[in-house]
One Martini backbone bead per residue (centre of mass of N, CA, C, O) as a GRO file, in nm:
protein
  212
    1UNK     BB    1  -1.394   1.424  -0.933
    2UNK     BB    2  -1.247   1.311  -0.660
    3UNK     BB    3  -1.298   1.470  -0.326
    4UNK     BB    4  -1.120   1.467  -0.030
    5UNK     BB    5  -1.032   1.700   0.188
    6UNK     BB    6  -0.889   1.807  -0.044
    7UNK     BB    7  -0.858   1.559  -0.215
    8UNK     BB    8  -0.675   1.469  -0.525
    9UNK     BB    9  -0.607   1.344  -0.836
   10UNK     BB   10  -0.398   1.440  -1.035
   11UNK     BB   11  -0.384   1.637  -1.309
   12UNK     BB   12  -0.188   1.450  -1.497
   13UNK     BB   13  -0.022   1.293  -1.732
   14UNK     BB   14   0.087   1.067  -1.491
   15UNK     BB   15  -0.149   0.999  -1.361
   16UNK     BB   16  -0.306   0.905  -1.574
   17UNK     BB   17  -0.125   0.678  -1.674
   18UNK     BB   18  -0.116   0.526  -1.381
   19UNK     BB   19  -0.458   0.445  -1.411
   20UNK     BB   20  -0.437   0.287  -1.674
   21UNK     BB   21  -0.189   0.084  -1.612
   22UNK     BB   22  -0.333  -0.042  -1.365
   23UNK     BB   23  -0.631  -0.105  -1.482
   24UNK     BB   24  -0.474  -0.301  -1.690
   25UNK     BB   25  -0.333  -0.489  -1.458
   26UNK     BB   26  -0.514  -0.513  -1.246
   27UNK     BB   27  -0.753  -0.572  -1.031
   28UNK     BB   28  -1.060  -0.479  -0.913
   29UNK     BB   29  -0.898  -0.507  -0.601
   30UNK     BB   30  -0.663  -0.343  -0.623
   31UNK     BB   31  -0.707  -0.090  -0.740
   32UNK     BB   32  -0.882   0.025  -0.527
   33UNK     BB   33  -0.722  -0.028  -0.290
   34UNK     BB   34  -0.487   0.160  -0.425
   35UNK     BB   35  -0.643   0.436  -0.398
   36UNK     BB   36  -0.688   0.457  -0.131
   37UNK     BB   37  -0.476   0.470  -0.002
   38UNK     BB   38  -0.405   0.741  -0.116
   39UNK     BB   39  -0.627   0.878   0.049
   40UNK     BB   40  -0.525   0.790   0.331
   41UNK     BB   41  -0.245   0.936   0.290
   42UNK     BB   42  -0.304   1.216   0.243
   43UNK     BB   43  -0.468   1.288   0.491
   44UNK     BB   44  -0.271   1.207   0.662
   45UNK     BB   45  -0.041   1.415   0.569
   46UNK     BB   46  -0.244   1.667   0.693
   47UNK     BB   47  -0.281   1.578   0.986
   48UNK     BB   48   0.065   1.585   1.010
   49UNK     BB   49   0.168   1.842   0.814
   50UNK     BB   50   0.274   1.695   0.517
   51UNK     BB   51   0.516   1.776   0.249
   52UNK     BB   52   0.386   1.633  -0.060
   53UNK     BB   53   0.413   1.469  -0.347
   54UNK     BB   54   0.141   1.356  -0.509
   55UNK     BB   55   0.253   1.196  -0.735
   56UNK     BB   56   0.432   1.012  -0.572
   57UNK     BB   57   0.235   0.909  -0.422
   58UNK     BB   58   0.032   0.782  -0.639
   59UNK     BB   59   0.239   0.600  -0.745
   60UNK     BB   60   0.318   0.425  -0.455
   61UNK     BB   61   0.035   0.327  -0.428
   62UNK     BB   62  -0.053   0.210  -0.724
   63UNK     BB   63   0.191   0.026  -0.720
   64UNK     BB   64   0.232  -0.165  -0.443
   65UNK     BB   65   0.057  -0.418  -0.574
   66UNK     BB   66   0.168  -0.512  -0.854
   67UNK     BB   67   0.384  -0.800  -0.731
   68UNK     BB   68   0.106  -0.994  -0.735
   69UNK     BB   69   0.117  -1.026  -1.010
   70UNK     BB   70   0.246  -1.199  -1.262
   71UNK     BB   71   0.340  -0.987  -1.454
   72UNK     BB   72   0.502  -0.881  -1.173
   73UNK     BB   73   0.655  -1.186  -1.097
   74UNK     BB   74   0.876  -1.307  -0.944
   75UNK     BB   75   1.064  -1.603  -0.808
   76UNK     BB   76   1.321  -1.424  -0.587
   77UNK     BB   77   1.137  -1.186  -0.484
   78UNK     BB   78   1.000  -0.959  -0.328
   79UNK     BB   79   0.691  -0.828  -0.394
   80UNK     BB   80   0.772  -0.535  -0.310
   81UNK     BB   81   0.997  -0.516  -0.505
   82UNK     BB   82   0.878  -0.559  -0.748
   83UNK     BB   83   0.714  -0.321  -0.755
   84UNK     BB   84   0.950  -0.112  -0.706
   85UNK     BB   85   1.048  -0.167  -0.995
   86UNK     BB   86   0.826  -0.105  -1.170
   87UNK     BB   87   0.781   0.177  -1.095
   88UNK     BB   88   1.105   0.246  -1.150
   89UNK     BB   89   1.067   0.185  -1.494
   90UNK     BB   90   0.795   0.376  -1.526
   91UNK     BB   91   0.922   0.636  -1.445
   92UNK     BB   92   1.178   0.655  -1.631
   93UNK     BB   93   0.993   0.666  -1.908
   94UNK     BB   94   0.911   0.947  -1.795
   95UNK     BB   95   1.121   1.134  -1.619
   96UNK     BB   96   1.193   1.110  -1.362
   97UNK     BB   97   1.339   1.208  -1.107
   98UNK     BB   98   1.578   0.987  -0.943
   99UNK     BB   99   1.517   1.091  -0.646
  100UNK     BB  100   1.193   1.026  -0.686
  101UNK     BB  101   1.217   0.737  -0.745
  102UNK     BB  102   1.329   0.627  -0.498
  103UNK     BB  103   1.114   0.698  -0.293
  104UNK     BB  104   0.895   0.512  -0.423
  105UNK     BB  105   1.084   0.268  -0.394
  106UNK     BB  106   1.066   0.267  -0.069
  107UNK     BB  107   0.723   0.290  -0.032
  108UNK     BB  108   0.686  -0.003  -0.197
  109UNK     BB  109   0.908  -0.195  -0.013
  110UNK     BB  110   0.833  -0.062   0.319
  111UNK     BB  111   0.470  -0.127   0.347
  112UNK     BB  112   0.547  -0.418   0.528
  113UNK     BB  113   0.701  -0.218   0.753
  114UNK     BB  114   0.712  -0.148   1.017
  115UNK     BB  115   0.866   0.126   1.208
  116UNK     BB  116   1.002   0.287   0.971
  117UNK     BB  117   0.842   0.469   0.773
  118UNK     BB  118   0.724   0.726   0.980
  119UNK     BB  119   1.084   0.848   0.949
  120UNK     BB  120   1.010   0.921   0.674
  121UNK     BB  121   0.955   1.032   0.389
  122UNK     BB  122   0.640   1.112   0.321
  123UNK     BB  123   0.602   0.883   0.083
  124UNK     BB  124   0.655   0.657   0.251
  125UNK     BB  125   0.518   0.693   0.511
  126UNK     BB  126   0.197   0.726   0.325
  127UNK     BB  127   0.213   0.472   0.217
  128UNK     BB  128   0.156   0.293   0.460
  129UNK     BB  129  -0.086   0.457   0.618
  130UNK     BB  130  -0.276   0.372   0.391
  131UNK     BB  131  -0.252   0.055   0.450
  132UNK     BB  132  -0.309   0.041   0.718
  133UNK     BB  133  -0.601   0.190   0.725
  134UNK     BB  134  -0.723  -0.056   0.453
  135UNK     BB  135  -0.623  -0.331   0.593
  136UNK     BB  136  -0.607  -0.253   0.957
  137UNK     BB  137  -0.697  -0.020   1.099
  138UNK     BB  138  -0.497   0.176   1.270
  139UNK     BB  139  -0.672   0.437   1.257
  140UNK     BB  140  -0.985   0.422   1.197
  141UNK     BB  141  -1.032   0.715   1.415
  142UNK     BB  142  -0.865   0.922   1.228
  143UNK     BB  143  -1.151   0.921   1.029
  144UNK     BB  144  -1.439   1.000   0.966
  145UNK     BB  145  -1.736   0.898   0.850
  146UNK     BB  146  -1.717   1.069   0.609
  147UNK     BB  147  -1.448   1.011   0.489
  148UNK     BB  148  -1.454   0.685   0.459
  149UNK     BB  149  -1.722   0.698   0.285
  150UNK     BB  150  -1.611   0.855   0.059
  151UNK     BB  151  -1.405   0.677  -0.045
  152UNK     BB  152  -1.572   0.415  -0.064
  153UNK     BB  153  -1.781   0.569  -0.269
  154UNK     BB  154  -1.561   0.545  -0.497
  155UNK     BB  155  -1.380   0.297  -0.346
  156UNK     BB  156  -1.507  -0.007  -0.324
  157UNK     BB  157  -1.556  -0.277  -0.136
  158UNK     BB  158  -1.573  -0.567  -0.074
  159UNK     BB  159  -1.783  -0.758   0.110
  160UNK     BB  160  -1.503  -0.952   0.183
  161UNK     BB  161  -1.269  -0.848   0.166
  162UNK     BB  162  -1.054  -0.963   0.370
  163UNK     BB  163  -1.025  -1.200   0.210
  164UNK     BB  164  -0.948  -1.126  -0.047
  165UNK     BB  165  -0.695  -0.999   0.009
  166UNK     BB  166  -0.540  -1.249   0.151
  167UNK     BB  167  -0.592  -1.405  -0.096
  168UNK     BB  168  -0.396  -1.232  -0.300
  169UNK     BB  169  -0.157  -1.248  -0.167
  170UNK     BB  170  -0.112  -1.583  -0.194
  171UNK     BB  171  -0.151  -1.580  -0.486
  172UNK     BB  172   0.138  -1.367  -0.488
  173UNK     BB  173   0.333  -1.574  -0.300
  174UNK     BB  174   0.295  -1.940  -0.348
  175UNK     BB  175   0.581  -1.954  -0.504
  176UNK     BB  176   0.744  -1.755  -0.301
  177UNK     BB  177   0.832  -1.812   0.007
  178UNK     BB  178   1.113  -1.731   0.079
  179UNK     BB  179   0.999  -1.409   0.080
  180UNK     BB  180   0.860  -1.427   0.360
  181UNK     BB  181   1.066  -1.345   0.535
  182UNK     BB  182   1.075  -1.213   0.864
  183UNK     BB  183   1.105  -1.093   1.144
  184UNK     BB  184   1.341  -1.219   1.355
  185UNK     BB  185   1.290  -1.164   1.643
  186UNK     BB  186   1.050  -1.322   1.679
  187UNK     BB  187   1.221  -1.566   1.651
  188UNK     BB  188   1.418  -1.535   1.926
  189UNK     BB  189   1.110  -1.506   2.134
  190UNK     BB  190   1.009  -1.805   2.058
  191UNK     BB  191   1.265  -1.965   2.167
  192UNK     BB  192   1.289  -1.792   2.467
  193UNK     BB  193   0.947  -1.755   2.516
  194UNK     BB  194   0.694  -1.916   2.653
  195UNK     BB  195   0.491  -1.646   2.609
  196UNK     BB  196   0.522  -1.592   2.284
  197UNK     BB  197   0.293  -1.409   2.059
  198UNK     BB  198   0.284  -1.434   1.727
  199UNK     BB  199   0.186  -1.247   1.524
  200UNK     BB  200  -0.101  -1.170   1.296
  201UNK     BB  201  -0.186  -1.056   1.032
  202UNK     BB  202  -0.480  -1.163   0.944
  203UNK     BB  203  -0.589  -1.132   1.229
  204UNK     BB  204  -0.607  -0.796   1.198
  205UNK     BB  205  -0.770  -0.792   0.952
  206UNK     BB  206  -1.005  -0.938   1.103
  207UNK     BB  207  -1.040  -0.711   1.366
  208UNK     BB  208  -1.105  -0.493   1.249
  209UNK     BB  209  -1.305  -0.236   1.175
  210UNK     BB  210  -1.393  -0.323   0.952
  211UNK     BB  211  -1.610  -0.420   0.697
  212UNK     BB  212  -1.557  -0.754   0.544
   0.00000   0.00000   0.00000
């Protein structure tokens, strides 16, 4: 069992059975990519002092990019509705209380939405978290190296991650464009500001102290 700072993946039959599912239905660099989401967004809620049910953050990072796979994307959802509904089917088939189950579902629909999940319930809030430190090192300073090396010494990282990441979301989103409209403002100021430079996702995860 792997332990950093205190934390580990419940020893639950919900759990046993969520890594199941997932490693049999992801790549093996989305596995990994969401195990560390785990242990970073657990982490982070230690040290931001907030108290949540580790069953439904494992469930929440760990379906997160579900929504990436073919098996599980639609047409014409985004990418993070297809994972959050994909977990509340799976949590729904395991009778887990409806309350509990939207948590999960709104921690993986708004984890690519900054600004918002930080003032929610822990388990969406803790979602995010996990993600932005694993994939753009929003926090990397806020974790010592001896805990980033655990977690990636357990979950390792690709030696390419950034640019496989990067693929990983294209591969999972080039059939339905039209789902990756982003925030207006953005456009709003891009409209009325010529010194208006709009924020690149791809050049942040090149940019992290991440190596990789």
């Amino acid at each position: 069992m792997t332990i950093v700072h205190g934390v580990s993946i419940p020893d639950s039959k919900l759990c046993h059975t969520i890594t199941e599912f997932i490693r049999d239905t992801e790549t093996e660099l989305l596995f990994k990519h969401s195990s560390r989401v785990y242990f970073f967004g657990a982490i982070a809620g230690q040290q931001r002092g907030l108290t949540f049910n580790p069953e439904l953050l494992y469930a929440a990072t760990m379906f997160h990019d579900i929504g990436l796979m073919p098996s599980h994307s639609s047409q014409d959802l985004r990418f993070e509705v297809d994972g959050a509904n994909a977990a509340r089917d799976f949590l729904e088939s395991h009778h887990v209380d409806p309350s509990d189950v939207e948590k999960v579902w709104a921690g993986i629909a708004l984890h690519t939405t900054p600004g918002v999940p930080e003032f929610m319930h822990p388990v969406i809030a803790l979602t995010t978290a996990g993600v932005e430190m694993d994939v753009l090192g929003l926090t990397y300073d806020k974790y010592d190296d001896a805990t980033r090396e655990a977690v990636v010494s357990a979950f390792p990282r690709t030696p390419q991650f950034k640019e496989d990441i990067i693929q990983a979301f294209y591969d999972g989103i080039k059939h339905k464009p039209d789902t990756t409209f982003g925030n207006v403002k953005a456009d709003v100021l891009a409209d009325k500001d010529p010194r208006f430079h709009r924020g690149n996702f791809c050049a942040v995860i090149r940019s992290s102290h991440w190596h990789g």
